[in-house]
C-alpha positions in Angstrom: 15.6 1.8 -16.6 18.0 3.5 -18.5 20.6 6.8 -18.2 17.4 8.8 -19.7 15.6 8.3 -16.7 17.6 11.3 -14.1 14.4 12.1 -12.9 13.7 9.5 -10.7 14.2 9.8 -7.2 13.7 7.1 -4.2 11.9 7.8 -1.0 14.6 8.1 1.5 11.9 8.2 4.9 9.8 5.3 6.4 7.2 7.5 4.7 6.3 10.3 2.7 2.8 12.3 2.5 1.5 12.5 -1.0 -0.4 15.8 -0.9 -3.5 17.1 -3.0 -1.6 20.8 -3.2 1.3 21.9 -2.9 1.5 22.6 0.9 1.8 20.6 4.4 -1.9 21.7 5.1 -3.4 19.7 1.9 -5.3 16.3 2.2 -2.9 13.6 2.0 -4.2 11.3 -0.6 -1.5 8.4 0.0 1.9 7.6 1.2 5.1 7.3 -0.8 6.9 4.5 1.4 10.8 4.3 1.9 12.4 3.1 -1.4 9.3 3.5 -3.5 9.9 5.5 -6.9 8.5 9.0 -8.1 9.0 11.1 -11.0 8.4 14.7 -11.3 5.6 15.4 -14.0 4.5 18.9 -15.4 1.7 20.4 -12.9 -0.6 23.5 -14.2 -0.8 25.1 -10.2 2.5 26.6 -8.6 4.0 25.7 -5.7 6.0 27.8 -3.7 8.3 26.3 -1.3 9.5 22.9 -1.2 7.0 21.2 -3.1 7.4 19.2 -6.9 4.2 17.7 -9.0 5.2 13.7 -9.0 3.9 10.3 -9.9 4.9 7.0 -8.4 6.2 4.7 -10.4 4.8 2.1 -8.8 1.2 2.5 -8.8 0.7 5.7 -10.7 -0.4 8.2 -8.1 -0.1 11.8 -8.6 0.4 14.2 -6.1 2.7 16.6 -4.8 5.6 16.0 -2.3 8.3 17.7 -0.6 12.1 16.7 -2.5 13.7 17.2 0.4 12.6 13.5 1.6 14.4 11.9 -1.3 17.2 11.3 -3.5 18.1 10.5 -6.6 17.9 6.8 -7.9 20.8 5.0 -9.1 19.5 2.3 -10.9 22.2 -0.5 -11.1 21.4 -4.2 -13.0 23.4 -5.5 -10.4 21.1 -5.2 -7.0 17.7 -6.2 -6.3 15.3 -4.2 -4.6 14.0 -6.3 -1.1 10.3 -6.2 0.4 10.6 -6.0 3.9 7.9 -8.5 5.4 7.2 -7.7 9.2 5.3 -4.8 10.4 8.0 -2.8 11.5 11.8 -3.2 11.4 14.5 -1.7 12.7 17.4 -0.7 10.1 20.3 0.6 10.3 21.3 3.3 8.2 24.8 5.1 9.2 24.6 6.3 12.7 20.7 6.7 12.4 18.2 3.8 13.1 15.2 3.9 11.1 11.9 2.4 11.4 10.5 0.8 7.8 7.0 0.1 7.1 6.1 -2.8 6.2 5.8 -2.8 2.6 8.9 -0.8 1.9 11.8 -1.7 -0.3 15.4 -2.1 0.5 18.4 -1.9 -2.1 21.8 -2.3 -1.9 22.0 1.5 -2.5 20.6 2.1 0.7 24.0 1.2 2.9 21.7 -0.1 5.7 21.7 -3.3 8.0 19.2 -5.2 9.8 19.2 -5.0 13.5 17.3 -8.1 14.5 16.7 -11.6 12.7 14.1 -10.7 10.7 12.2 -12.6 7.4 12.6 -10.7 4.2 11.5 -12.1 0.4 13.8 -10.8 -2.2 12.7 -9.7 -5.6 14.2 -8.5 -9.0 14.0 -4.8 -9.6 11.2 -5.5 -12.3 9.5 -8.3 -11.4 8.0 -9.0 -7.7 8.1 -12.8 -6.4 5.6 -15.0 -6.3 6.8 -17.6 -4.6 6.1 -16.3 -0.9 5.0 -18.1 1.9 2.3 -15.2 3.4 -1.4 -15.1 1.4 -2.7 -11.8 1.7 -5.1 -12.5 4.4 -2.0 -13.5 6.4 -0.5 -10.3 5.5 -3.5 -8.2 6.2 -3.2 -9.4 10.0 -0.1 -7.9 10.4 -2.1 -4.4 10.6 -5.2 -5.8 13.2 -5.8 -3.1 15.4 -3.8 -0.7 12.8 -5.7 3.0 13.2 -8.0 4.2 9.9 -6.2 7.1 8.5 -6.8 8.2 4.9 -4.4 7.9 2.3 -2.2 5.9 4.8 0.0 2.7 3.7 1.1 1.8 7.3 0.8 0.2 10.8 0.7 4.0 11.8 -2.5 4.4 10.1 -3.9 2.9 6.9 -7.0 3.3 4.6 -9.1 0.5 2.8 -7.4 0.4 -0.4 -4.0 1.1 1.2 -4.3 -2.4 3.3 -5.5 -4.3 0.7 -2.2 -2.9 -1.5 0.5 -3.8 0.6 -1.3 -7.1 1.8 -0.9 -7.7 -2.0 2.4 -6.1 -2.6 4.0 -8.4 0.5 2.6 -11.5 -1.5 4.1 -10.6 -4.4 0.6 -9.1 -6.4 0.2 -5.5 -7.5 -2.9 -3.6 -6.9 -3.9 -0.2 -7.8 -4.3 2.3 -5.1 -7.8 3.5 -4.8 -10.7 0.8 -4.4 -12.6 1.3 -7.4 -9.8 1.1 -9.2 -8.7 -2.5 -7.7 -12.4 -3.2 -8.5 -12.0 -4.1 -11.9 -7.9 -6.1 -11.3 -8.3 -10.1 -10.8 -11.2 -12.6 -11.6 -15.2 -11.7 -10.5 -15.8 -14.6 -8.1 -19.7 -15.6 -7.6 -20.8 -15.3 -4.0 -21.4 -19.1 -3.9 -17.8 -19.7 -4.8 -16.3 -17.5 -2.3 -12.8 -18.1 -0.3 -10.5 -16.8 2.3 -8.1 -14.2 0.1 -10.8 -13.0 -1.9 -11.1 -9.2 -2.1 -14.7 -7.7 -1.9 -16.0 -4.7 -2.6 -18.7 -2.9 -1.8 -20.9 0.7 -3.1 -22.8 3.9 -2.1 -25.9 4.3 -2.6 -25.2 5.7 -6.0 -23.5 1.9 -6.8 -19.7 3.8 -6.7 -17.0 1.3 -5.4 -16.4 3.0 -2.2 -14.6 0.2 0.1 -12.6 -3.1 0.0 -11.4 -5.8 2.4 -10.0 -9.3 2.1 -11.9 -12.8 3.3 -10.3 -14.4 6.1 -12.7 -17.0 5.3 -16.2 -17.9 3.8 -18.1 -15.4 6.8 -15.2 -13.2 7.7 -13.4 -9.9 6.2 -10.6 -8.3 7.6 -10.6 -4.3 6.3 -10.0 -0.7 7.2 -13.3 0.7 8.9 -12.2 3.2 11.9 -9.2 0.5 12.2 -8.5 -2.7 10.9 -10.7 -4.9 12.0 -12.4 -8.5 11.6 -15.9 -8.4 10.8 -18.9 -10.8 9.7 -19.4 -11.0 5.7 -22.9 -11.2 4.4 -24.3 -11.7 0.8 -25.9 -7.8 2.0 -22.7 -7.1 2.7 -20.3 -6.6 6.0 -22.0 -6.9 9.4 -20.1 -5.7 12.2 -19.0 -7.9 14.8 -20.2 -5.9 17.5 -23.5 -3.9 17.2 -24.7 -6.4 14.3 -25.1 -3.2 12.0 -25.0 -3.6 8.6 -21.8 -1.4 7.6 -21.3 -2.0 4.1 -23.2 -2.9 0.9 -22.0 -5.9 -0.6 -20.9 -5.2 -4.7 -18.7 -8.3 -6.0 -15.9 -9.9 -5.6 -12.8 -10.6 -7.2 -9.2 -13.3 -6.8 -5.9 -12.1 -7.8 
């Protein structure tokens, strides 16, 4: 980044909506999550109010947000950015304590400090490490029992696509946001050489890329359905654990 880039601003919330128009009614089509990066962009509707077109800079979803949530971003050589690993921590930030989703980033800009022992990975502000000790099954747990809410990135509520990018993002792997969009990152894996940290996708009935989850192992998938949830995987597709109905249609599968 360079003194060109003024435009940037940081989320300075646990969470942001990411809004289809330009007011608090609108379908929110994903999260920005604290420290995340946006950039306002030209938009051809108006918005009246507190509302500015944007695109995050870190997976390239447009929407529109309200500025009042975030700041502008000093970008110093100096600091890293940090990816908090646990669910939920607790931060403190002045006099305020504030609750960070897992997923988020910390920088040294953000004057906070942790208020319990917990584990962090650090990473350079350009390149994510790799060198972590959770897969992205592992990660995925974290949000078991984790409401469905679409466009959600969190604990709080999360969406298909949104738990299969921060499982990736805490592993130090970048996905896109929407499924069918992941559907064509990583390697296609055959069905017959299958593993645990697999993702797998799955269609409509017109063949769209509709859903995603991650293999926990050869017969089991951890995704968003209703909430996040452990189910059976079939070669048909996902089977849930409880009724035995076939929830799903199996498309492919694909490794980071």
């Amino acid at each position: 980044m360079s003194d060109s880039n003024l435009n940037i601003l940081v989320c300075a919330l646990s969470q942001v909506p990411l809004r289809a128009e330009p007011n608090d009614r609108s379908e929110q089509v994903s999260q920005i999550l604290a420290g995340e990066l946006i950039t306002e962009i030209p938009s051809d509707k108006e918005a009246k109010g507190n509302w500015i077109y944007v695109k995050s800079l870190d997976d390239g979803y447009k929407g529109y947000v309200d500025p009042r949530h975030f700041r502008p971003y000093v970008w110093n050589a100096g600091f890293t950015r940090t990816i908090l690993i646990p669910t939920i921590s607790t931060w403190k930030c002045g006099d305020k304590e504030v609750l960070l989703p897992a997923g988020a980033y910390i920088d040294s800009s953000f004057n906070v400090e942790r208020l319990a022992d917990i584990e962090i990975v650090d990473v350079s502000d350009e390149v994510l490490n790799t060198e972590t000790p959770y897969s992205i099954s592992e990660a995925a747990m974290a949000f078991l029992g984790a409401p469905y809410q679409w466009g959600g990135k969190t604990v709080h509520g999360i969406d298909c696509s949104g738990l299969t990018q921060i499982s990736a993002r805490l592993t130090g792997n970048s996905l896109h946001r929407d499924a069918f969009d992941q559907a064509v990152q990583g390697v296609k894996v055959e069905w017959g050489n299958r593993s645990v940290n697999d993702l797998a996708f799955f269609k409509n009935n017109e063949g769209k890329i509709t859903h995603v989850g991650i293999l926990m192992s050869r017969d089991k998938i951890i995704h968003a359905s209703g909430e996040v949830r452990i189910d059976r995987l079939e070669e048909r597709g996902i089977v849930h654990s409880e009724s035995g109905e076939l929830t799903h249609v199996f498309s492919h599968l694909s490794r980071l």
